[in-house]
C-alpha positions as CSV (number, residue, x, y, z in Angstrom):
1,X,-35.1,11.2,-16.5
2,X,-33.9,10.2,-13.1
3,X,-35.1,7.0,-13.7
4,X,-32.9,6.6,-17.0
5,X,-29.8,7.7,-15.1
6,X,-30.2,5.5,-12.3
7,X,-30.4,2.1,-14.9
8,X,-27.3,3.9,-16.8
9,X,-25.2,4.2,-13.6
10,X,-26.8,0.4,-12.4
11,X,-25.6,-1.0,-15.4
12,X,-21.9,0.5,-15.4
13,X,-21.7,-0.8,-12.0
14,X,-20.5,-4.6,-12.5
15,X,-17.6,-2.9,-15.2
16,X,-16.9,-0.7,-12.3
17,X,-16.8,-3.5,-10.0
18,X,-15.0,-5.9,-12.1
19,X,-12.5,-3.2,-12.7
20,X,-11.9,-3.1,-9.4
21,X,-11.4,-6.7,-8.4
22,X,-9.1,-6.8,-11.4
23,X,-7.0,-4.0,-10.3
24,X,-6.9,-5.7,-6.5
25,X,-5.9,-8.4,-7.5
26,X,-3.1,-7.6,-10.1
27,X,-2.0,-5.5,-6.8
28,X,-2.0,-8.4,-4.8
29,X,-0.3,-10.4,-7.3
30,X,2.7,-8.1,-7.8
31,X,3.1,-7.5,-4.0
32,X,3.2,-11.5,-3.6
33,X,5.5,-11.9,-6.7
34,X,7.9,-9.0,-5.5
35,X,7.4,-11.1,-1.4
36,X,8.5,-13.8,-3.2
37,X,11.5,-12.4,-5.3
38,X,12.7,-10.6,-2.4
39,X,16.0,-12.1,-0.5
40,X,16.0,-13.7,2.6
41,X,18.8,-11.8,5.3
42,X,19.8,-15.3,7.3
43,X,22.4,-15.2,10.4
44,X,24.2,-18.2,11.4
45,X,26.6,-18.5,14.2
46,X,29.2,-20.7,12.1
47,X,30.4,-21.5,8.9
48,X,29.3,-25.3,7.9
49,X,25.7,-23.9,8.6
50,X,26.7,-20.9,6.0
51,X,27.2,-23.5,3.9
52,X,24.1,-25.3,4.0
53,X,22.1,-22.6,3.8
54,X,24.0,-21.1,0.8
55,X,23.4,-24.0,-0.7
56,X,20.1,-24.9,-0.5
57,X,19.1,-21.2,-0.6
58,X,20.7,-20.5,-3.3
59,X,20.4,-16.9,-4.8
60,X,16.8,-16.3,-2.8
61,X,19.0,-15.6,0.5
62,X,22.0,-14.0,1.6
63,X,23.6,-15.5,4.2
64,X,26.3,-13.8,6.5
65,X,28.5,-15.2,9.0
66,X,30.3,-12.3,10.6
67,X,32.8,-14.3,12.9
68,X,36.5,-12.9,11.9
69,X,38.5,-16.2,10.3
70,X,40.6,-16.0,13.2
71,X,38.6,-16.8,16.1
72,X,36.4,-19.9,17.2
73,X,33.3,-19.5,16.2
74,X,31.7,-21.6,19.0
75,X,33.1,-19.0,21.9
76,X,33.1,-15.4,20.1
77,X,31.1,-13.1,21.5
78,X,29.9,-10.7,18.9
79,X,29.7,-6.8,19.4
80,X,26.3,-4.8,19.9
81,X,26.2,-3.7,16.3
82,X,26.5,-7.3,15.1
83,X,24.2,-8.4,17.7
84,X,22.0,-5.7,16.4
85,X,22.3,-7.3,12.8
86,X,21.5,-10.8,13.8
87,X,18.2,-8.9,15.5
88,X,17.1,-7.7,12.2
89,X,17.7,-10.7,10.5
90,X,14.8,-12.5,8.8
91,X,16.3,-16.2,10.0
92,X,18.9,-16.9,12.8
93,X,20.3,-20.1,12.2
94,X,21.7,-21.9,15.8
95,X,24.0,-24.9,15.9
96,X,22.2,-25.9,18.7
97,X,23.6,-28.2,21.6
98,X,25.0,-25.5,23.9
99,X,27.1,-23.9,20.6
100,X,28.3,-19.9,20.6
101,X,26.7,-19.3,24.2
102,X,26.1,-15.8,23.6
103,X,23.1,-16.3,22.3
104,X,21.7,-16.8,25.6
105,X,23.1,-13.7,26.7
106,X,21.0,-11.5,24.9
107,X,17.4,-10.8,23.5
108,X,16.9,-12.1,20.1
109,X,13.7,-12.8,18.6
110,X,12.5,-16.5,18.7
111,X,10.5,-17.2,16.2
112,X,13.3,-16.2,13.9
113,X,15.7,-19.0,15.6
114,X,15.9,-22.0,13.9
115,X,18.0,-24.6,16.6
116,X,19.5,-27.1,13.6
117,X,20.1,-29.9,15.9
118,X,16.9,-30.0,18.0
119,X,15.9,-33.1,16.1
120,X,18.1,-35.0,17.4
121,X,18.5,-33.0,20.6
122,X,18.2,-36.6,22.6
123,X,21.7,-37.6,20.7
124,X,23.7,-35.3,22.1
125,X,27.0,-36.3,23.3
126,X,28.0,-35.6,26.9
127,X,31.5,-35.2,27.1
128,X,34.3,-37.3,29.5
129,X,35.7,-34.3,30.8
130,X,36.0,-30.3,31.5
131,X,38.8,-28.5,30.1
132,X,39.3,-25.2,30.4
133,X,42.0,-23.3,28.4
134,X,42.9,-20.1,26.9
135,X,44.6,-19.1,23.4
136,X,44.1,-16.6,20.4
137,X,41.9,-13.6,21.5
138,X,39.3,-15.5,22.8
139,X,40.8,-15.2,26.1
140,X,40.0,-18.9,28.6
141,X,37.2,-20.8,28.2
142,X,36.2,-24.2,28.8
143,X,35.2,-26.9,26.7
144,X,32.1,-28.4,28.6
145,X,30.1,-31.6,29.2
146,X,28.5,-31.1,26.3
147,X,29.8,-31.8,23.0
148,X,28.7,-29.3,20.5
149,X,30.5,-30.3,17.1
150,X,27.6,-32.4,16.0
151,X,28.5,-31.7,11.9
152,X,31.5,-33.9,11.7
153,X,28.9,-36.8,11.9
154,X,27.5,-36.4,8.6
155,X,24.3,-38.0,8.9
156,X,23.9,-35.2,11.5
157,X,25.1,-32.6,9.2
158,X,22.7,-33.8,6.4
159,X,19.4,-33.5,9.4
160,X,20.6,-29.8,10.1
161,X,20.9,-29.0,6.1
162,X,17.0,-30.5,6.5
163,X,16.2,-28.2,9.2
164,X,17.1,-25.2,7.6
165,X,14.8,-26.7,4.0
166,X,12.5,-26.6,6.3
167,X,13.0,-23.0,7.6
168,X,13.1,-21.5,4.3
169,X,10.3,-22.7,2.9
170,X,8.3,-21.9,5.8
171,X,9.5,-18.6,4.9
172,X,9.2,-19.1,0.9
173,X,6.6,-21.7,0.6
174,X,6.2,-20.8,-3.5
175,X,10.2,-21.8,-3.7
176,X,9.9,-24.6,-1.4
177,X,10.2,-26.8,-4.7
178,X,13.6,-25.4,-5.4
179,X,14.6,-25.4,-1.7
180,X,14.4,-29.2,-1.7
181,X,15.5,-29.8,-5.1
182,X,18.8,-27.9,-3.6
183,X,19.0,-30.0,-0.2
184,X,18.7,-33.4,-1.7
185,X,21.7,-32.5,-3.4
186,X,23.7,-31.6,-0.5
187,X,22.1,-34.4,1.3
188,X,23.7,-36.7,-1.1
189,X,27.0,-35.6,-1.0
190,X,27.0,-35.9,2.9
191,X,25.5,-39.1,2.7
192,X,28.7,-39.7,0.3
193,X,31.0,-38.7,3.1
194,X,29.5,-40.9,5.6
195,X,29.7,-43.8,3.5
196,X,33.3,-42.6,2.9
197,X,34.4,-42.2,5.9
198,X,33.1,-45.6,7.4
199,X,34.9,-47.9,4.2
200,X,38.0,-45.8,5.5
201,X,37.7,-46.7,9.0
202,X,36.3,-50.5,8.4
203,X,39.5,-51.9,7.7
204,X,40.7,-51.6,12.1
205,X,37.8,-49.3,13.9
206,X,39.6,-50.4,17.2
207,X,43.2,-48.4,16.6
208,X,44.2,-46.4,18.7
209,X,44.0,-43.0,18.0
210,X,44.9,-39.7,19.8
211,X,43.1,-36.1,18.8
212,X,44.6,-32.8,19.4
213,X,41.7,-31.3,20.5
214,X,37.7,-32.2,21.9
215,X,36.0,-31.7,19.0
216,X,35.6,-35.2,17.5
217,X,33.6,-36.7,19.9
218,X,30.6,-37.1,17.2
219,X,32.9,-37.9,14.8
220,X,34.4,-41.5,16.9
221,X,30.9,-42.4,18.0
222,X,29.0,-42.4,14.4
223,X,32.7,-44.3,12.6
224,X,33.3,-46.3,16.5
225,X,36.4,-44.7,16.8
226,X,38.8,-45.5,19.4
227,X,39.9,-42.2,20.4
228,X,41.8,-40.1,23.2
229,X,41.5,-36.3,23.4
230,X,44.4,-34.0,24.5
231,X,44.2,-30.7,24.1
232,X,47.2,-29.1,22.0
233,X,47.0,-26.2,19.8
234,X,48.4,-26.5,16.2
235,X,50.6,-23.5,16.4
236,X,51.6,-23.8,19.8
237,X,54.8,-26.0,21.1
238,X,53.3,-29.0,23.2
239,X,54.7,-28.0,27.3
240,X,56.0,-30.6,29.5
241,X,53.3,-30.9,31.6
242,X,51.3,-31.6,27.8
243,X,54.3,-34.4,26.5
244,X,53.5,-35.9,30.4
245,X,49.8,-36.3,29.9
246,X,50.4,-37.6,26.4
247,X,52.5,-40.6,27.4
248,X,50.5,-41.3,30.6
249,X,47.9,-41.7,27.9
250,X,50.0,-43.8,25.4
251,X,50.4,-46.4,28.6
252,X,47.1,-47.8,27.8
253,X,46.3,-46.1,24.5
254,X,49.1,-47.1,22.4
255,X,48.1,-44.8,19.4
256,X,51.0,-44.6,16.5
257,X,48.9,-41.5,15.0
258,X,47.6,-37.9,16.4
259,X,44.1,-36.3,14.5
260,X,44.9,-32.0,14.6
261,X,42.3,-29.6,13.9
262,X,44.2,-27.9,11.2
263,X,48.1,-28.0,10.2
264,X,50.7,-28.3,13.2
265,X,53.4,-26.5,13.5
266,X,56.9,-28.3,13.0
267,X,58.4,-28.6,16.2
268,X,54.9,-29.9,17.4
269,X,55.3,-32.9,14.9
270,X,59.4,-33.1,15.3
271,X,58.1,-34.2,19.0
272,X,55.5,-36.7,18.3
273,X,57.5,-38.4,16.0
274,X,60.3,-38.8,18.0
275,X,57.6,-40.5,20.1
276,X,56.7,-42.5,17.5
277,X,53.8,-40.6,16.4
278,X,52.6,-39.5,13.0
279,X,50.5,-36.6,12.2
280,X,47.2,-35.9,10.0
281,X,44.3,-33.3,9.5
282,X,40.7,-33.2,9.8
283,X,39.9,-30.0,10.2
284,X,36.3,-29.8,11.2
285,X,35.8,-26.5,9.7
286,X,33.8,-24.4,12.1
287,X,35.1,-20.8,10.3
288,X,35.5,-20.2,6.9
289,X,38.6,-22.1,5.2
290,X,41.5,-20.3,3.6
291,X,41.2,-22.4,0.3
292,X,37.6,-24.3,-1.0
293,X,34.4,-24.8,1.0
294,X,32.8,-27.2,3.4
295,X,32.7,-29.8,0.9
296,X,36.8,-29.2,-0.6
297,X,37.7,-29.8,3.1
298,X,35.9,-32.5,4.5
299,X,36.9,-34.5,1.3
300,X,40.3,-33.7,2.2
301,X,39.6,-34.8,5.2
302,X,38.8,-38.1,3.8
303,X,42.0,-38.5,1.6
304,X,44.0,-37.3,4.9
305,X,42.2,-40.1,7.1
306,X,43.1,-42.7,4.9
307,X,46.8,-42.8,6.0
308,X,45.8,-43.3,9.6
309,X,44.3,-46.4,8.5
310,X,46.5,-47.9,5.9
């Protein structure tokens, strides 16, 4: 009798087993599946990487940017509680080269920083000068030897949409198919820029230009423009001391048009004209435009370039 029950449990055994292994692994299934299906959280410390990520992401991440629209992304210093957010965050996208330098103020957790630019880390630019200045409630900073708006050189822009692919499928390895399907797209329209740009700028590389602001030094080396920085705010009046520098610079650099960050005010143009002067936009979008995205804007950009080189 014993014996009978011990062949009658024996032989349930392998049902009871398989059972088992079937339930694990429908367990393990659905827990990967829901991993899978679950949103990334990415911080980024300015908007044209908000951009990339959107886009190649798609709807597997949500991507925040919590700079307000009216500061500089590249010297706001965010409160604890946002601090605390970009702590918790499952990727932490950095501009790299020196960009938003509060991030080397506090403790974040590294192997959740992804450094965009660090592939091409030996191409950074080191800038001609240190200015220092103060406007908005950003209070004075200084704009130091190293450049830091590496996007505006589009081939540059297109290697830090590849480092964030990269990032997210090492996070999402089953999407990574989508994730690249989604970059070469973007890569392509950046590539398209670039080409752009340098068909605009072909017909006389060596003009002269002037730039309101440092933030185009990647920008003149990767289209060999001939540039001179000032540094004048769009919606302040130029001083004397500023009208002074400008035509010590004309002297030698005798530029007939002036590159602003964003739209100047009208006494600001008024002034240059009367100097001879014209006025256009290429706003390298480091906060969120008003109106369109990254891509709206830099193609305006393009259009706008065009009458500096007519």
């Amino acid at each position: 009798m014993q014996m009978k029950s011990f062949i009658s449990v024996n032989k349930r055994l392998p049902f009871f087993c398989f059972t088992l292994v079937t339930i694990a692994g429908l367990l393990f299934f659905s827990s990967t599946r829901a991993g899978e299906s679950e949103k990334l959280t990415i911080y980024v410390v300015n908007y044209p990487l908000q951009y990339f990520a959107e886009r190649i992401a798609g709807e597997h991440a949500a991507v925040v940017f919590p700079a307000p629209a009216d500061v500089d992304p590249a010297y706001w210093m965010p409160g604890p509680k946002k601090i605390s957010d970009y702590q918790r965050a499952d990727l932490i996208l950095l501009n790299g080269a020196n960009y938003a330098k509060w991030v080397n103020k506090v403790s974040l957790p590294r192997f959740r920083m992804v450094n965009t630019s660090a592939a091409f880390k030996d191409r950074y630019i080191e800038a001609a000068e240190i200015l220092t200045h103060s406007h908005g409630g950003e209070g004075e900073h200084a704009h130091e030897s190293l450049a830091f708006t590496t996007w505006v050189d589009f081939s540059l822009a297109a290697e830090q949409a590849k480092a964030i692919e990269k990032a997210l499928s090492r996070k999402k390895p089953a999407l990574k198919d989508t994730f690249q399907r989604n970059y070469e797209e973007l890569e392509r329209q950046l590539h398209k820029l670039d080409r752009d740009i340098k068909k605009v700028v072909s017909k006389d590389r060596s003009r002269p230009l002037v730039v309101s602001h440092p933030v185009y030094d990647y920008f003149a080396r990767r289209y060999e423009l001939n540039i001179k920085s000032v540094h004048w705010e769009p919606d302040e009046i130029p001083t004397t001391e500023q009208m002074l520098k400008l035509h010590s610079i004309l002297k030698d650099h005798p530029a007939k048009w002036m590159i602003w960050e964003g739209e100047s005010i009208k006494e600001s143009v008024e002034r240059l004209k009367a100097n001879g002067i014209q006025s256009v936009v290429f706003d390298p979008c480091g906060n969120e435009p008003d109106q369109g995205d990254f891509m709206s804007v830099m193609r305006q950009n393009v259009e706008n370039i065009k009458e500096a080189f007519r």
